[in-house]
C-alpha positions as CSV (number, residue, x, y, z in Angstrom):
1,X,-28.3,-9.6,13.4
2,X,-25.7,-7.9,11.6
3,X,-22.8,-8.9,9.0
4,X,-19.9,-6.3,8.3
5,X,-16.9,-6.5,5.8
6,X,-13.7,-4.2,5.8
7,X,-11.1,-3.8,2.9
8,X,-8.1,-1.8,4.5
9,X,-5.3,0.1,2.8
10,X,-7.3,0.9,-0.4
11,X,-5.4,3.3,-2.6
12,X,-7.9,6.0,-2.7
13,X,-9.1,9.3,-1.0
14,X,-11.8,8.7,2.0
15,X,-13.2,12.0,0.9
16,X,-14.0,10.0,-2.7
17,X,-15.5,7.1,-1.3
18,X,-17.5,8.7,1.0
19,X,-19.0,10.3,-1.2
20,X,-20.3,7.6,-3.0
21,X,-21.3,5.7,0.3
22,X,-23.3,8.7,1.1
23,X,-25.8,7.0,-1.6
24,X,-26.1,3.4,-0.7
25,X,-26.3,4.2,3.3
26,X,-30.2,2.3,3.9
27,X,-30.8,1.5,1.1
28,X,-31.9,-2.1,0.2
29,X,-29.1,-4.4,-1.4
30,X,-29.8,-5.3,-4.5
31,X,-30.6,-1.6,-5.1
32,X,-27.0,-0.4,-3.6
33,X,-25.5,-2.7,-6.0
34,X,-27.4,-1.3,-8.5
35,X,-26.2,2.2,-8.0
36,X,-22.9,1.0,-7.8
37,X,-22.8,-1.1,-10.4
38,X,-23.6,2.0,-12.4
39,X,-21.7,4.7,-11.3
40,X,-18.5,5.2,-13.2
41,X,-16.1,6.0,-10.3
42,X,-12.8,3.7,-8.7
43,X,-14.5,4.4,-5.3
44,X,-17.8,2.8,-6.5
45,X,-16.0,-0.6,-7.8
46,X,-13.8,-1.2,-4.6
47,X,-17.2,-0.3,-2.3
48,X,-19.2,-2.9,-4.3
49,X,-16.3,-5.9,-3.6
50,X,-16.8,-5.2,0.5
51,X,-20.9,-4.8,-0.4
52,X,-20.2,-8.2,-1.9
53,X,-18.1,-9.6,0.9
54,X,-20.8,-8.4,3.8
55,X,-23.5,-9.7,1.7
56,X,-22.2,-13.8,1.3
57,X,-20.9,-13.0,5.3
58,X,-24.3,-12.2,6.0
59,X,-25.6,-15.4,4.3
60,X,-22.8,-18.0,5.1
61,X,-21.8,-17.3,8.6
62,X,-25.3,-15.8,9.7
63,X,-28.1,-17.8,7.5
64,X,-29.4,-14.2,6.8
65,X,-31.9,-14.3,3.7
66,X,-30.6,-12.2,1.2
67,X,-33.6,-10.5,0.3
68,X,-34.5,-8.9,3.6
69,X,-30.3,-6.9,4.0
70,X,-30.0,-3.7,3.8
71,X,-27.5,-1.4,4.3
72,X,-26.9,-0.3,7.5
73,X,-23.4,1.6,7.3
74,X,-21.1,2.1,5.0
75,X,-17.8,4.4,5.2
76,X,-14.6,5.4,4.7
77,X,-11.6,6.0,7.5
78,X,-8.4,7.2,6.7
79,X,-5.3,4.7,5.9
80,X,-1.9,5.3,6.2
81,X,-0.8,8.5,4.5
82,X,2.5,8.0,2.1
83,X,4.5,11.6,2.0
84,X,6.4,12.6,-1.4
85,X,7.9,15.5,-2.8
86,X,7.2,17.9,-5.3
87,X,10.5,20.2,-6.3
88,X,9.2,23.6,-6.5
89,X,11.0,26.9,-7.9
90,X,13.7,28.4,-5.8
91,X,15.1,25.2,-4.5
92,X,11.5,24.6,-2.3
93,X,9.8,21.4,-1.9
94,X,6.2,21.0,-1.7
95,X,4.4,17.7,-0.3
96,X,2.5,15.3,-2.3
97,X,0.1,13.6,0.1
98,X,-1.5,10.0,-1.3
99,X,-4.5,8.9,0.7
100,X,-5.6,5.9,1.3
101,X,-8.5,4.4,3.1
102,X,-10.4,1.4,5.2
103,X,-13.4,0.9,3.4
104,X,-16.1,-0.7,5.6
105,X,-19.8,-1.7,5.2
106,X,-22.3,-3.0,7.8
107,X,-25.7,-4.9,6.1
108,X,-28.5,-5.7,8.9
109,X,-31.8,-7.6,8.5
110,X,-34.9,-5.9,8.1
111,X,-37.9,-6.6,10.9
């Protein structure tokens, strides 16, 4: 049995989440919240509200016993681009490009 949670259109890099995701992926839940509780990073805040979400899914809408989740994904796709402009010397334009992401985490039960 498996509970997932998705936050779309988060103002951040993918690259910045996933690399914070890239530490909770199997890990127990109470111990993922624990490393994100702790680490000082927007990515690590906004993954801890869908951790949050999939875990009282998992609970209310499954019965799963909280003790027994870990987690079984957790990622980051790419959102919706928005395109700016940066004036440059010599009458040239360079691109600002702000990222955002679909945040997503997937908790299962352990056998």
């Amino acid at each position: 049995m498996e509970a997932r949670a998705i936050a779309k259109y988060i103002r951040i890099s993918p690259l910045k989440v996933n690399y914070i995701a890239r530490e909770i992926r199997g890990k127990n839940v109470e111990e993922a919240l624990a490393i994100l509780e702790f680490t000082p990073k927007k990515g690590a805040r906004e993954l801890q509200k869908v951790l949050n979400s999939a875990i009282a899914n998992a609970e209310n809408n499954f019965g799963l016993d909280r003790d027994s989740l870990y987690v079984a994904e957790a990622y980051a796709n790419d959102g919706p681009t928005m395109k700016r402009w940066r004036p440059r010397g010599k009458g040239r334009a360079y691109p600002i490009l702000k990222r955002s992401s679909h945040i997503g985490v997937v908790v299962k039960e352990r056998e």
